[in-house]
Structure formats: C-alpha cells, structure tokens
C-alpha positions as CSV (number, residue, x, y, z in Angstrom):
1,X,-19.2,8.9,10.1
2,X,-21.0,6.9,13.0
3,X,-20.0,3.0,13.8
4,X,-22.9,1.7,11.6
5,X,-21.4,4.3,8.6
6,X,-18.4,2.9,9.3
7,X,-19.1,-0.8,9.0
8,X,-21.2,-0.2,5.7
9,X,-18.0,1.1,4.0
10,X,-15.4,-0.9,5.3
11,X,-17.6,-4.1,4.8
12,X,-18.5,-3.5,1.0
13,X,-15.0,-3.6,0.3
14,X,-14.1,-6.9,-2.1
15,X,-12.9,-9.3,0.5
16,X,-13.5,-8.1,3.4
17,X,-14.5,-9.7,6.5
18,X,-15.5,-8.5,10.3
19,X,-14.5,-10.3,13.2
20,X,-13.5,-10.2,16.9
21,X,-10.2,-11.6,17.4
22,X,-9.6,-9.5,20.1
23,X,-12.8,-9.6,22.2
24,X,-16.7,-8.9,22.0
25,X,-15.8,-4.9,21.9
26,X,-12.7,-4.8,19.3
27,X,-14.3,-5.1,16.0
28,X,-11.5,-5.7,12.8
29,X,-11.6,-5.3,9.0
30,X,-10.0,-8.1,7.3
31,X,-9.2,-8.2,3.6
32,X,-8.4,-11.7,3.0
33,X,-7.4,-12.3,6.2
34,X,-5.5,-9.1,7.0
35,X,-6.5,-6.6,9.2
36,X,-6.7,-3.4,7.7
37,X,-9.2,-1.0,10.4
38,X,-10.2,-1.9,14.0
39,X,-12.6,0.4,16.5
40,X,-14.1,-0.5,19.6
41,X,-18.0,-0.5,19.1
42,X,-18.8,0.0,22.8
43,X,-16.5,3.0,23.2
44,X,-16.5,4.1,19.5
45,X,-14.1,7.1,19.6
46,X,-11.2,6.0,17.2
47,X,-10.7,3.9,14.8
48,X,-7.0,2.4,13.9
49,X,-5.9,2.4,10.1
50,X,-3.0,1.2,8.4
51,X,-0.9,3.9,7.1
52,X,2.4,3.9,4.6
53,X,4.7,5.7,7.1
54,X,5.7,8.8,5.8
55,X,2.0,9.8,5.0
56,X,1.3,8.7,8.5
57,X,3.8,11.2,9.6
58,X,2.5,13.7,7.2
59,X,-1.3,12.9,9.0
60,X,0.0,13.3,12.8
61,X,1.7,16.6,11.5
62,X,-1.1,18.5,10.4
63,X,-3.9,16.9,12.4
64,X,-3.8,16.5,16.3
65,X,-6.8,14.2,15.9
66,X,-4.2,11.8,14.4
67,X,-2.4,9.5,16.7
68,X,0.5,6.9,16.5
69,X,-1.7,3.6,16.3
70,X,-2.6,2.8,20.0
71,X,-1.9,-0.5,20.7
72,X,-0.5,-1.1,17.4
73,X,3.0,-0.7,15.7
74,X,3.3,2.8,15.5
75,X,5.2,3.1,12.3
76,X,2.6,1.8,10.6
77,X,-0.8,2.2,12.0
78,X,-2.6,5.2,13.3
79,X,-5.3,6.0,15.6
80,X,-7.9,8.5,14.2
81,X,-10.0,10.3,17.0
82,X,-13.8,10.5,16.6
83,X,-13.4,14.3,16.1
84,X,-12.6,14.0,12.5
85,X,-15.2,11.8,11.9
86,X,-17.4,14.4,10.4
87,X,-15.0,15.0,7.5
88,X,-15.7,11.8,6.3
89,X,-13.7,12.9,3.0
90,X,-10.8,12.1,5.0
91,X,-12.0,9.8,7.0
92,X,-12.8,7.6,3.9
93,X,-9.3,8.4,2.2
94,X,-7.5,6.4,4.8
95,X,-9.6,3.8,5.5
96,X,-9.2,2.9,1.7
97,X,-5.3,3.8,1.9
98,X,-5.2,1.1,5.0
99,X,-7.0,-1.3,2.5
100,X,-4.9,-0.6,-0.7
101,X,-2.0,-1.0,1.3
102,X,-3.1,-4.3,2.8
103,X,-4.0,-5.4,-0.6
104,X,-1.1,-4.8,-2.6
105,X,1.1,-7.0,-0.1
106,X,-1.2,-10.1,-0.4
107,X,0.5,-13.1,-2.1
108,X,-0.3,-13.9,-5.6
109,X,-2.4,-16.2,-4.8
110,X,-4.9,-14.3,-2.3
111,X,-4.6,-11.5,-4.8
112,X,-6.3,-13.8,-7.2
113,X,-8.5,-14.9,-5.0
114,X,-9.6,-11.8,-4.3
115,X,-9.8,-10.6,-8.2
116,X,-12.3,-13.9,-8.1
117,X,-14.5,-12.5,-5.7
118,X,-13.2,-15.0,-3.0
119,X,-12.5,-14.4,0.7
C-alpha cells in the first residue's frame, strides 16, 4: 500500500478528515476530530495506528515490523513499518481497528453526528 493507497482508504472513511497539526510532513486521520492514523508523507516508511492494547501486544509479538507507537503513547498506538505494507490485508485490518476504536469512544453526540454523515 503506497501513501496515495493509503490516503484513498483512510479518507473514504465516514467522517474523516486530513490535516497537519503537526507540520507540513505529518499527515493525520481524523474521525470527527480524533486522530486515528498519522505517516509522514516525505519520509513515508510507517504509519502510526491506534491499537486496543492487548492486540497491540499480540501485533509486536509476532511481527517485528510492528513497533510501540513512536512518538505516541505506547500502550495504545503502534508504529507499522513500510515492510508490511505489501500485505495490505493486514495493513487494512488495523487501520480500520484504529478507526473502530476511535469511533466507539466518541460522545453521543459526535456519534450522531457521524451516523448523519457530518464531520
């Protein structure tokens, strides 16, 4: 899966947004206004997801490719190397795990908003 791969299927998520809250080379993935996936588009070799814990212990354990979330909190984010990219199986499992996640903690009210096809 290459950046623009990436973008497509991150971005036709309901509610999502991009953005670059932490400089011109860190894009994020928003779902109503919480990040969910982050890569750097000039050095694109990772991408960070959030993860529930225990599978993210689960995905360091059988993968080296999968990393503690770099520059994130480590419990619950990790850093995916480009290596993996090619299964994009996998790839695409987490990256809509990260989402679900993100989405099942939104108020009541942003959840709605997002049923509504608001962001």
């Amino acid at each position: 899966m290459d950046i623009i791969q990436l973008r497509d299927y991150c971005i036709a998520k309901p509610g999502v947004t991009e953005s670059f809250p932490f400089g011109e080379q860190t894009l994020v993935f928003k779902v109503m206004d919480k990040m969910f996936a982050a890569t750097n588009i000039e050095n694109y070799t990772s991408v960070n997801l959030k993860c529930d814990p225990e599978w993210a212990q689960e995905l360091r354990a059988s993968d080296p490719l999968i990393q503690p979330g770099y520059h994130m909190n480590k419990k619950h984010w990790n850093t995916v190397e480009s290596a993996i990219f090619p299964d994009s199986t996998l790839l695409k499992e987490m990256i809509d795990h990260s989402y679900d996640i993100v989405v099942v903690k939104l108020t009541k009210a942003k959840k709605e908003a997002l049923k509504k096809g608001l962001s």
